[in-house]
N, CA and C atoms as an extended XYZ file, in Angstrom:
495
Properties=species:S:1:pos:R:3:atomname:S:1:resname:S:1:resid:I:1 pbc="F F F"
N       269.438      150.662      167.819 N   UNK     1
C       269.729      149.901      169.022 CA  UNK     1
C       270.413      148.601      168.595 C   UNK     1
N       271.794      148.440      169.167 N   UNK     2
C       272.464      146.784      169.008 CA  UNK     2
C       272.369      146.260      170.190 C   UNK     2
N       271.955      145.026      169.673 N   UNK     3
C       272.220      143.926      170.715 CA  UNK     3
C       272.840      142.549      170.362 C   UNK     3
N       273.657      142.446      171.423 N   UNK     4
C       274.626      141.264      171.395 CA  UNK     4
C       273.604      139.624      171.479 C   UNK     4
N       274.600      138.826      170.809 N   UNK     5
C       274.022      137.567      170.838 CA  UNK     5
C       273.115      137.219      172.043 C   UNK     5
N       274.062      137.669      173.226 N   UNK     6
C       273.582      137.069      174.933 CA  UNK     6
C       272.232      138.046      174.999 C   UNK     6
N       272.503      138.939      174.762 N   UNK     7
C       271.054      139.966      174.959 CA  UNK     7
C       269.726      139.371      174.122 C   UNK     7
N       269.873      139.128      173.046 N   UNK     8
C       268.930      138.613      171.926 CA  UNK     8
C       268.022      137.483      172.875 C   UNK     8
N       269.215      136.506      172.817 N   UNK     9
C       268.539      135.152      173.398 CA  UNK     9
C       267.927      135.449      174.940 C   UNK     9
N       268.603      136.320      175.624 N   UNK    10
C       268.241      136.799      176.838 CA  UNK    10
C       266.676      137.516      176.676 C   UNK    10
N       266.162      138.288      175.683 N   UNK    11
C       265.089      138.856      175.691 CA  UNK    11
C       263.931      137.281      175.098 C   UNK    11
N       264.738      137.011      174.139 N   UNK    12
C       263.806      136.063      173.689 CA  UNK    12
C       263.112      134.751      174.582 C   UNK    12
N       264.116      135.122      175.531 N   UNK    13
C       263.590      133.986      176.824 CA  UNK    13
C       262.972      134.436      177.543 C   UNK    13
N       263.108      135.719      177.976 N   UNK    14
C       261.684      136.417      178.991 CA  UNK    14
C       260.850      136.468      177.764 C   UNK    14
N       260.415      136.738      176.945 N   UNK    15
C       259.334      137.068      176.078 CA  UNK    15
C       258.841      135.401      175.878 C   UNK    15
N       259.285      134.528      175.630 N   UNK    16
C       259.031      132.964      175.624 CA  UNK    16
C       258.467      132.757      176.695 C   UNK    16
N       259.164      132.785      177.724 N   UNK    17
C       258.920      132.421      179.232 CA  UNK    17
C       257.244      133.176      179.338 C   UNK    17
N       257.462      134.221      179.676 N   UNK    18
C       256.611      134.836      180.170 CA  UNK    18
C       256.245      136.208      178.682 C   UNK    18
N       254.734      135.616      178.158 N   UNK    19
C       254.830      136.776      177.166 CA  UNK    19
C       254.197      138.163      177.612 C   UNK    19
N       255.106      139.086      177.645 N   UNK    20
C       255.024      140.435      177.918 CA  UNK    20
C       254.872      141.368      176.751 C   UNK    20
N       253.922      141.977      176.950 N   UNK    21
C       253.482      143.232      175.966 CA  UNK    21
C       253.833      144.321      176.416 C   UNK    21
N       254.315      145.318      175.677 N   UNK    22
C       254.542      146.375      176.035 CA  UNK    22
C       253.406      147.012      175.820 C   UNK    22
N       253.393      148.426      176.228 N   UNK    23
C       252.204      149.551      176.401 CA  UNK    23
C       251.262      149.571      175.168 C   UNK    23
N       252.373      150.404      174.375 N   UNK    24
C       252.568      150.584      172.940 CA  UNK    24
C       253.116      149.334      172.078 C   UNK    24
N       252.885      148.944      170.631 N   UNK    25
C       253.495      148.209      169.734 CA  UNK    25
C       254.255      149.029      169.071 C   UNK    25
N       254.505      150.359      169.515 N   UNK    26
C       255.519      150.703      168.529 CA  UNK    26
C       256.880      151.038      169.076 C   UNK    26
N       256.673      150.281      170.680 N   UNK    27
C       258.158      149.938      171.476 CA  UNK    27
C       258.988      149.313      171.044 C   UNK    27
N       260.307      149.664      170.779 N   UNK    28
C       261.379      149.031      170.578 CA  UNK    28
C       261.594      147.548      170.754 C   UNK    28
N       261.676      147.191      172.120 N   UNK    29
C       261.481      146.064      172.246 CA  UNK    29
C       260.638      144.835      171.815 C   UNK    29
N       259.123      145.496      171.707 N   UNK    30
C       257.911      144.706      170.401 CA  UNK    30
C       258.289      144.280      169.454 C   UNK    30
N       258.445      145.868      169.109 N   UNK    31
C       259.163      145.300      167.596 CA  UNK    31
C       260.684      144.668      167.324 C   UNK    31
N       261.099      144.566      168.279 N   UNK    32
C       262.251      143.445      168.188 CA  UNK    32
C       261.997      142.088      168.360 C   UNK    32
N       261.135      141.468      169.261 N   UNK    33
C       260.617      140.347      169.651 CA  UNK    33
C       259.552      139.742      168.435 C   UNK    33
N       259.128      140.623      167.971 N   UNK    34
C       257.833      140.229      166.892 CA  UNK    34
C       258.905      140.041      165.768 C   UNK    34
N       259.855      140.634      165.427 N   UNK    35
C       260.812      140.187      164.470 CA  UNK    35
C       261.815      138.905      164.903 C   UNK    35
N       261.563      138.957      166.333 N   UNK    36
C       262.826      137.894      166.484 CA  UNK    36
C       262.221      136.381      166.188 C   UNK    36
N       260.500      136.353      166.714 N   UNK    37
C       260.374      135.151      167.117 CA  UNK    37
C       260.075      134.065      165.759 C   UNK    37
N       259.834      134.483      164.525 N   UNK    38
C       259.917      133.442      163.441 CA  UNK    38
C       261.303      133.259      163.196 C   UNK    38
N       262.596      133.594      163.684 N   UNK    39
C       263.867      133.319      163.570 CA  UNK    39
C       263.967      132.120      164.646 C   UNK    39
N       263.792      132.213      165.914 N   UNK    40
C       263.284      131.666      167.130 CA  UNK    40
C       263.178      130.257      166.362 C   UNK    40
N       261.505      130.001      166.094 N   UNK    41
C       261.305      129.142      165.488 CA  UNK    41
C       261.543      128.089      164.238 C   UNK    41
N       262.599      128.916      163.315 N   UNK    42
C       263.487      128.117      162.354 CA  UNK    42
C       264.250      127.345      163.046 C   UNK    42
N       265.068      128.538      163.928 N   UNK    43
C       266.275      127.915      164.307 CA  UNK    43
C       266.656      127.113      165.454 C   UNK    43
N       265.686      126.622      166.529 N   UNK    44
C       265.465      126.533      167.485 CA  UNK    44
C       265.415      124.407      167.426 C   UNK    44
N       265.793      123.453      167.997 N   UNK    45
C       265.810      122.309      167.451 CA  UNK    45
C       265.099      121.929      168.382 C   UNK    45
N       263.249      121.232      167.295 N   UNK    46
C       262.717      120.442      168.807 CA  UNK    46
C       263.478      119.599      169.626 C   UNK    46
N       262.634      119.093      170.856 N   UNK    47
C       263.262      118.372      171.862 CA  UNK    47
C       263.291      116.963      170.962 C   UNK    47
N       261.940      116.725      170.783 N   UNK    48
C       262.003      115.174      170.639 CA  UNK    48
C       263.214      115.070      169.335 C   UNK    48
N       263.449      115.910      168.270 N   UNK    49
C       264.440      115.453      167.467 CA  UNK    49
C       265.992      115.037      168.280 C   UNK    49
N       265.978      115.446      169.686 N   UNK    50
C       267.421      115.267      169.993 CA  UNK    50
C       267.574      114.094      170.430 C   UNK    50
N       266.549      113.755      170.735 N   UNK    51
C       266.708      112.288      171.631 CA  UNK    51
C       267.310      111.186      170.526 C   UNK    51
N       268.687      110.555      171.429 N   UNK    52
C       269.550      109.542      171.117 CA  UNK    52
C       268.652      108.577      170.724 C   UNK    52
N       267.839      107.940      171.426 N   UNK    53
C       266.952      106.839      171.220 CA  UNK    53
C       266.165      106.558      169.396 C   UNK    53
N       265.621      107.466      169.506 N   UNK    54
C       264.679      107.321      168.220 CA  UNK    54
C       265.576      106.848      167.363 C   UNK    54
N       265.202      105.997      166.663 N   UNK    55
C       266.115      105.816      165.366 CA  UNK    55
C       264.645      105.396      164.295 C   UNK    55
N       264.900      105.798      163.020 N   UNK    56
C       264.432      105.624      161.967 CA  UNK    56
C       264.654      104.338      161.482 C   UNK    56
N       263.228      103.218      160.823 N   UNK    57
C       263.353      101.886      161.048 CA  UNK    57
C       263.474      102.156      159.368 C   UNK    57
N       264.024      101.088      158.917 N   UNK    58
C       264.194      100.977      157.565 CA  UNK    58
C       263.507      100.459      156.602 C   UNK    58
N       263.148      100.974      155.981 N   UNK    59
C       262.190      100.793      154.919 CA  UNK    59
C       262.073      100.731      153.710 C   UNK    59
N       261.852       99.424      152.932 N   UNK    60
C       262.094       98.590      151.867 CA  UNK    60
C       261.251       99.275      150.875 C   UNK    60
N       262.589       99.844      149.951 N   UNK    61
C       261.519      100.176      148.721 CA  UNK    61
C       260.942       99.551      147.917 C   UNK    61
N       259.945       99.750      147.106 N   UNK    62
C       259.290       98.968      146.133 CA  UNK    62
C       260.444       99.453      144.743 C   UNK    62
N       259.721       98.186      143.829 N   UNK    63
C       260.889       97.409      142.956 CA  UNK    63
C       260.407       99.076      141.843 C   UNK    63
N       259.713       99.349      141.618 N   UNK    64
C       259.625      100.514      141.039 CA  UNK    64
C       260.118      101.712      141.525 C   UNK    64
N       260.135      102.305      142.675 N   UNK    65
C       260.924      103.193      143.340 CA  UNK    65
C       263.023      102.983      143.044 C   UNK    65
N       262.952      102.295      143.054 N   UNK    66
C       264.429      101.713      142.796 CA  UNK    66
C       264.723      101.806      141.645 C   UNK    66
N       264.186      101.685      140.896 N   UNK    67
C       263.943      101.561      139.270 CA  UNK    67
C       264.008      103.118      139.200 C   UNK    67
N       262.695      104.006      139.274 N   UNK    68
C       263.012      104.785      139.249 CA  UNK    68
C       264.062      106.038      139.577 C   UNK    68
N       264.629      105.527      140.852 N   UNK    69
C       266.060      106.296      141.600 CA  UNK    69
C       267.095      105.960      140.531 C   UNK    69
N       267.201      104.812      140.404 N   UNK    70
C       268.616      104.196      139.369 CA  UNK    70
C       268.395      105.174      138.260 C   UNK    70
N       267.446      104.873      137.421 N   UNK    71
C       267.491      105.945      136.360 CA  UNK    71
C       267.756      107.536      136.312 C   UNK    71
N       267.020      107.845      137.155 N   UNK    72
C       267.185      109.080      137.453 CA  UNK    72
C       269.015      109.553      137.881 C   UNK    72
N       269.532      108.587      138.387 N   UNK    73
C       271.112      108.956      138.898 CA  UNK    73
C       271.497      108.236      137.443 C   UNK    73
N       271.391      107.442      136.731 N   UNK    74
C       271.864      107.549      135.419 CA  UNK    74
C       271.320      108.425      134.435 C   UNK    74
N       270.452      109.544      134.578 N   UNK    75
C       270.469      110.705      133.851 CA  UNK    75
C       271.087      111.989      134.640 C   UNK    75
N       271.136      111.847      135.548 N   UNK    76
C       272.519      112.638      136.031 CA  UNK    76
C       273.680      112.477      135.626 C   UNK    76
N       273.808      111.547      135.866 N   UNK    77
C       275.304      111.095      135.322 CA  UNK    77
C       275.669      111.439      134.106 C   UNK    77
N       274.375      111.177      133.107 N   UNK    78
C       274.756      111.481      131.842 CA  UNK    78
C       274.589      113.602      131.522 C   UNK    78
N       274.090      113.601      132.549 N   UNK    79
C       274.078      115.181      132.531 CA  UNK    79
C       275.528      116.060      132.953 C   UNK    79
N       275.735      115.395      133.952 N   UNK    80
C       277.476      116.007      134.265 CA  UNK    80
C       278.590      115.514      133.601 C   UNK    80
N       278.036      114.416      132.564 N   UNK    81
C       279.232      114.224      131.487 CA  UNK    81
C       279.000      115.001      130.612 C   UNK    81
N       278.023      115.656      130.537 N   UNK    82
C       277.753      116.295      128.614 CA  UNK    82
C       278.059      118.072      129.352 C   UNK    82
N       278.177      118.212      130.925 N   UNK    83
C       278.644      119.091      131.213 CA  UNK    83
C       279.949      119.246      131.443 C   UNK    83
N       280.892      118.439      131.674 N   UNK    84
C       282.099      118.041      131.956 CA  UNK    84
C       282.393      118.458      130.107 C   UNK    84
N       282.015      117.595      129.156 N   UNK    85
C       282.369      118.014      127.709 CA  UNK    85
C       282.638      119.604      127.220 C   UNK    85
N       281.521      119.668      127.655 N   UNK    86
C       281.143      121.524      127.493 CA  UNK    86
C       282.696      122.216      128.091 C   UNK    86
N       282.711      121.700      128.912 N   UNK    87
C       283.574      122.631      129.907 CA  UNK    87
C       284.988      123.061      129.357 C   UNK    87
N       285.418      121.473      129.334 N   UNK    88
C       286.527      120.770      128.108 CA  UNK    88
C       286.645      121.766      126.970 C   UNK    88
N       285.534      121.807      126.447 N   UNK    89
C       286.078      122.431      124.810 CA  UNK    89
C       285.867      123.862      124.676 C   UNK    89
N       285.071      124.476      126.162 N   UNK    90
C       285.470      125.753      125.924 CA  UNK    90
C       286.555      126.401      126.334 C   UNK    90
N       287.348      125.059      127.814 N   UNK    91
C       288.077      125.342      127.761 CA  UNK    91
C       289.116      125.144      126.965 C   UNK    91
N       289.653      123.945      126.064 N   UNK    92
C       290.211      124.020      124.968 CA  UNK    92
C       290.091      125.312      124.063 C   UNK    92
N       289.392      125.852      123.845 N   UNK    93
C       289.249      126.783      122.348 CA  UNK    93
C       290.060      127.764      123.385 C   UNK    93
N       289.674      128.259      124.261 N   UNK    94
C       290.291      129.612      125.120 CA  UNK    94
C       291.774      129.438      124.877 C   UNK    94
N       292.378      128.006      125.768 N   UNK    95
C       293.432      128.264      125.966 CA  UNK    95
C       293.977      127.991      123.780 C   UNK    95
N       293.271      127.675      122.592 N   UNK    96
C       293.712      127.902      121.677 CA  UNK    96
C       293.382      129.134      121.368 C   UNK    96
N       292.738      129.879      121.759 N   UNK    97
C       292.671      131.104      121.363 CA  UNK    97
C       293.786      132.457      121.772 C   UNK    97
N       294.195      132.069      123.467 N   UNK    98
C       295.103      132.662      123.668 CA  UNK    98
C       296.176      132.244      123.218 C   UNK    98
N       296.740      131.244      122.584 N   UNK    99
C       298.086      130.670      121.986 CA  UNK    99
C       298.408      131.522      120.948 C   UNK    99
N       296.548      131.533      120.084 N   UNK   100
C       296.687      132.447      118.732 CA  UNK   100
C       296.697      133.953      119.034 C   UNK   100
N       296.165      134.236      120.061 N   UNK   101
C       296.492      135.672      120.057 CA  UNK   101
C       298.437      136.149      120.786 C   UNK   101
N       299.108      135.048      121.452 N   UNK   102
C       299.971      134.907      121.748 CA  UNK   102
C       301.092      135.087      120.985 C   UNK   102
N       300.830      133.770      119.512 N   UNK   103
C       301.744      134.070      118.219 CA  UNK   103
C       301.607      135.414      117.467 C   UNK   103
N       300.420      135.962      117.023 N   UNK   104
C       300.156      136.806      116.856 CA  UNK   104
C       300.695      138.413      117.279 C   UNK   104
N       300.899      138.405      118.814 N   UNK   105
C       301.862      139.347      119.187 CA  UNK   105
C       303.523      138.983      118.866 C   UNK   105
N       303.725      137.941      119.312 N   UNK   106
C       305.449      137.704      118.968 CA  UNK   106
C       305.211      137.726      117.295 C   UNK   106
N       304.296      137.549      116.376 N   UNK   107
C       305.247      137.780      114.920 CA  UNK   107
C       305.039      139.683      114.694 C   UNK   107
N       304.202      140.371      115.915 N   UNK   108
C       303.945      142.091      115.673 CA  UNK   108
C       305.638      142.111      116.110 C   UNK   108
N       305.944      141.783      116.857 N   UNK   109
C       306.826      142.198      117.382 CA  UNK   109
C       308.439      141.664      116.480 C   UNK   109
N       308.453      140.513      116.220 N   UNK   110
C       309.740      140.449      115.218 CA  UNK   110
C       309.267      141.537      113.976 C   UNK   110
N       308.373      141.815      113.778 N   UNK   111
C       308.207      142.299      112.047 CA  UNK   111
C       308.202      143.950      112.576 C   UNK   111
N       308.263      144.713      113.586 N   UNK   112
C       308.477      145.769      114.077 CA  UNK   112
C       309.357      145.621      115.382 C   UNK   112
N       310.400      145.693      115.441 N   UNK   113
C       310.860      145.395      116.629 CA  UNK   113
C       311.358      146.492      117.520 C   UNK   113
N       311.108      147.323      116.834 N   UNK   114
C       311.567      148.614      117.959 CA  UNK   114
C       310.742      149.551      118.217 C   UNK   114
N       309.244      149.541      117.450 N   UNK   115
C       307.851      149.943      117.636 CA  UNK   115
C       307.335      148.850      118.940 C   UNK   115
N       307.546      147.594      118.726 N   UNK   116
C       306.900      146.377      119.552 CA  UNK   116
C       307.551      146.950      120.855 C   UNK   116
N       309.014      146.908      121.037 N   UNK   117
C       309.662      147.075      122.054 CA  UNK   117
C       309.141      147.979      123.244 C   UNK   117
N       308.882      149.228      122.621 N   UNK   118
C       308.331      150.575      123.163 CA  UNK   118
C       307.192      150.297      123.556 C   UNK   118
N       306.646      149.584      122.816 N   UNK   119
C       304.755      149.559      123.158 CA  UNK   119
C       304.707      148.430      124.495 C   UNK   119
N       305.395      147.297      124.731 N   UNK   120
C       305.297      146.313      125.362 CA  UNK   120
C       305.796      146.878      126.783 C   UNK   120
N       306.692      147.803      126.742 N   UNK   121
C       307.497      148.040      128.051 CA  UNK   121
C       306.970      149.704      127.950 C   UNK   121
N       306.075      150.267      127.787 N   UNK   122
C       305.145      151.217      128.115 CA  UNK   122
C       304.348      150.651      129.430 C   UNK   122
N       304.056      151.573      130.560 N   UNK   123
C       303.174      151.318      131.769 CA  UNK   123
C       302.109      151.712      130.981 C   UNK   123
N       301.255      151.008      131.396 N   UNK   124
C       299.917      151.567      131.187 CA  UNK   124
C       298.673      152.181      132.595 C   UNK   124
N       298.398      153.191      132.114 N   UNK   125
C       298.481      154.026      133.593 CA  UNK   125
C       297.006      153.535      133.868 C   UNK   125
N       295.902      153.118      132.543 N   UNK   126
C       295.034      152.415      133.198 CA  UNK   126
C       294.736      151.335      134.272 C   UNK   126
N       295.868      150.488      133.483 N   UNK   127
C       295.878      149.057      134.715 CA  UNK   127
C       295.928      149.323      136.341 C   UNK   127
N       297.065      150.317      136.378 N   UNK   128
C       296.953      150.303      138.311 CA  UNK   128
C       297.475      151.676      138.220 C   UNK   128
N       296.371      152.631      138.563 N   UNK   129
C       296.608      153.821      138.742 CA  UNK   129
C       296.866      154.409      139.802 C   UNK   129
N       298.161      154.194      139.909 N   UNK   130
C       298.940      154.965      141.347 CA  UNK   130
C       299.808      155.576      141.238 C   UNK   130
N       299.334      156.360      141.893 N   UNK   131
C       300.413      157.677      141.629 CA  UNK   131
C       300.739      157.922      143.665 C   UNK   131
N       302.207      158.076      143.633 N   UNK   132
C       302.633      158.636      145.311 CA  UNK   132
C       303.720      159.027      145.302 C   UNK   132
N       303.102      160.078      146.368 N   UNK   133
C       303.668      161.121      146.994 CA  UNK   133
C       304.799      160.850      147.814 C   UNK   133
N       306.124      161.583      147.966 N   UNK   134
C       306.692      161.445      149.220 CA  UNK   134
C       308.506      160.483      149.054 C   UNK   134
N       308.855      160.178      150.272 N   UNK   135
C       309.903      159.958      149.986 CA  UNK   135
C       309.668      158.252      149.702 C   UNK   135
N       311.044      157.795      148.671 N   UNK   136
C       311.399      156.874      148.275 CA  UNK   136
C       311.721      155.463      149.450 C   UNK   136
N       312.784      156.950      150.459 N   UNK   137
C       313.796      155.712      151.363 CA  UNK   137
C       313.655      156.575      152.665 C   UNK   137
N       313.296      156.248      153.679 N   UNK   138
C       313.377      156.831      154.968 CA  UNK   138
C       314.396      156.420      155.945 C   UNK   138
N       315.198      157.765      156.102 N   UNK   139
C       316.427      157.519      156.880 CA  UNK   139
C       316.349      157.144      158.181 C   UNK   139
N       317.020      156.233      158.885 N   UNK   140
C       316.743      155.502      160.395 CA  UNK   140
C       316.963      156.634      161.169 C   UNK   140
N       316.022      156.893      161.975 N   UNK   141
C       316.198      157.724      163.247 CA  UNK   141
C       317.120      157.188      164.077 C   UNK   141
N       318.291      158.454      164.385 N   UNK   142
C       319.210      158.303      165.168 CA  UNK   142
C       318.916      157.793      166.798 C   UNK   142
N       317.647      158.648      167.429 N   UNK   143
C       317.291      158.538      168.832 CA  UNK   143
C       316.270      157.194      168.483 C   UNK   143
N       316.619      156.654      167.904 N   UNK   144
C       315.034      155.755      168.318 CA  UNK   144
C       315.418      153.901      169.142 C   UNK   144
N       314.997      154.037      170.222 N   UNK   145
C       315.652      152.875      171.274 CA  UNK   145
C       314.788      151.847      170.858 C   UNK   145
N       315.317      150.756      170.709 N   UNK   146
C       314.010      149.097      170.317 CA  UNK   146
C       313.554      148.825      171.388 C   UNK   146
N       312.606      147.868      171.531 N   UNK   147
C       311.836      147.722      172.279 CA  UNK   147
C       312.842      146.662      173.562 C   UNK   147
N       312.118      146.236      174.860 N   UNK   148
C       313.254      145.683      175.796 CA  UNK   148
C       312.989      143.907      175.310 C   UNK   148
N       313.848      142.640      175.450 N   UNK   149
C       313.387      141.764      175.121 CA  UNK   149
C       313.896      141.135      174.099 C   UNK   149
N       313.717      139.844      173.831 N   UNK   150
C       314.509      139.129      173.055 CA  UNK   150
C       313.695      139.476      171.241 C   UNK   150
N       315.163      139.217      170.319 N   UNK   151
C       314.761      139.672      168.770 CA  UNK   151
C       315.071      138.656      168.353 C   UNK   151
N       314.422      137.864      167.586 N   UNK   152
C       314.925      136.888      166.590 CA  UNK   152
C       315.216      137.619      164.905 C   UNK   152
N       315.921      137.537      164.700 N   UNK   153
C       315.999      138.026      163.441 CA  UNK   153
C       315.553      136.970      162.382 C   UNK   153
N       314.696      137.327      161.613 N   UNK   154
C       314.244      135.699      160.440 CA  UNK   154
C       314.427      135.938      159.389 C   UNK   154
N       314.956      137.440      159.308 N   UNK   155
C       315.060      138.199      157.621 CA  UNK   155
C       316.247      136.895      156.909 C   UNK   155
N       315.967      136.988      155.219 N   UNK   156
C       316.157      136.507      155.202 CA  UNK   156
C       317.372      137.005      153.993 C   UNK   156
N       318.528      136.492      154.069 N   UNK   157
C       319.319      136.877      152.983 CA  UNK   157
C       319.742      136.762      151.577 C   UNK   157
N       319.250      137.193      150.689 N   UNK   158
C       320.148      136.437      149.151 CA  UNK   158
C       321.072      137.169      149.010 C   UNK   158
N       322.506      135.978      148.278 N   UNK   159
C       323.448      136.854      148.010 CA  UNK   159
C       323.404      136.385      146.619 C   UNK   159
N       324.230      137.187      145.677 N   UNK   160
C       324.385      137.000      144.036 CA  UNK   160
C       325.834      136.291      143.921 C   UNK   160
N       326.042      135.542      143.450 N   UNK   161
C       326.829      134.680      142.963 CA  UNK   161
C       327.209      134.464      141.544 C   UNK   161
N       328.488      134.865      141.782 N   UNK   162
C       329.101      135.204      139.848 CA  UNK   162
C       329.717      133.786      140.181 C   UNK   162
N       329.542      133.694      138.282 N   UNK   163
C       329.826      132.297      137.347 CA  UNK   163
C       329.982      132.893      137.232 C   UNK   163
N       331.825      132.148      136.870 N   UNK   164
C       332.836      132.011      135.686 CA  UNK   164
C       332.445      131.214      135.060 C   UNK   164
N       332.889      131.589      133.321 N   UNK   165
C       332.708      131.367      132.459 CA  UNK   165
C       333.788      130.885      131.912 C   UNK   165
């Protein structure tokens, strides 16, 4: 059984309002309401919290409480710097690691260059295995009328442009 948002809150208000039991507890509806109503109650915002009026009066910490907050946000601080470091040098080593595995392929490839060639410009059918069926280019249907109404065309054109040399 689904029920929409409006239905939910709609049952949960006759069952609030007025609490109704069904026959049986092993009615649908029971057992929807007995599941609904600790949701009810999370989510539901007392009255008195809404009221504009109340305001929270301010209250002076003691010289030790302060003491203690300060420190505590200066061992944070010193915690997201020694994490910030971390971060830094693993990311450093990576991006030196891919540099070295980088050179590493360009000297495979000057010192074999027509083994390298073949291997580099090989698909590899693991990476994206697609394989399809069917035609390439589909020819425009002769009978086919566009729709009635204005077309903007936005396509957009490149043309190639030869340099002289």
């Amino acid at each position: 059984m689904i029920f929409s948002a409006l239905q939910i809150s709609k049952e949960a208000y006759i069952y609030l309002k007025n609490p109704w039991t069904p026959s049986s507890p092993s009615h649908p509806r029971a057992l929807f309401l007995h599941h609904l109503l600790p949701l009810l109650a999370a989510f539901i915002t007392p009255v008195k919290l809404l009221d504009k009026t109340r305001q929270r009066s301010n209250v002076e910490l003691p010289f030790e409480e302060s003491e203690r907050r300060a420190l505590l946000l200066k061992k944070w601080s010193l915690y997201e710097h020694e994490i910030k470091k971390i971060f830094q040098l693993r990311s450093t080593t990576l991006l030196v690691n891919i540099t070295e595995e980088f050179k590493a392929s360009l000297s495979f490839l000057t010192i074999r260059p027509t083994l390298g060639q073949f291997e580099v410009t090989k698909r590899d059918p693991n990476l994206f295995p697609l394989e399809t069926e069917g035609p390439d280019y589909t020819p425009p249907i002769s009978s086919y009328q566009p729709p009635e109404g204005r077309y903007h065309d936005i396509t957009k054109v490149y043309t190639q442009v030869e340099f002289k040399r």
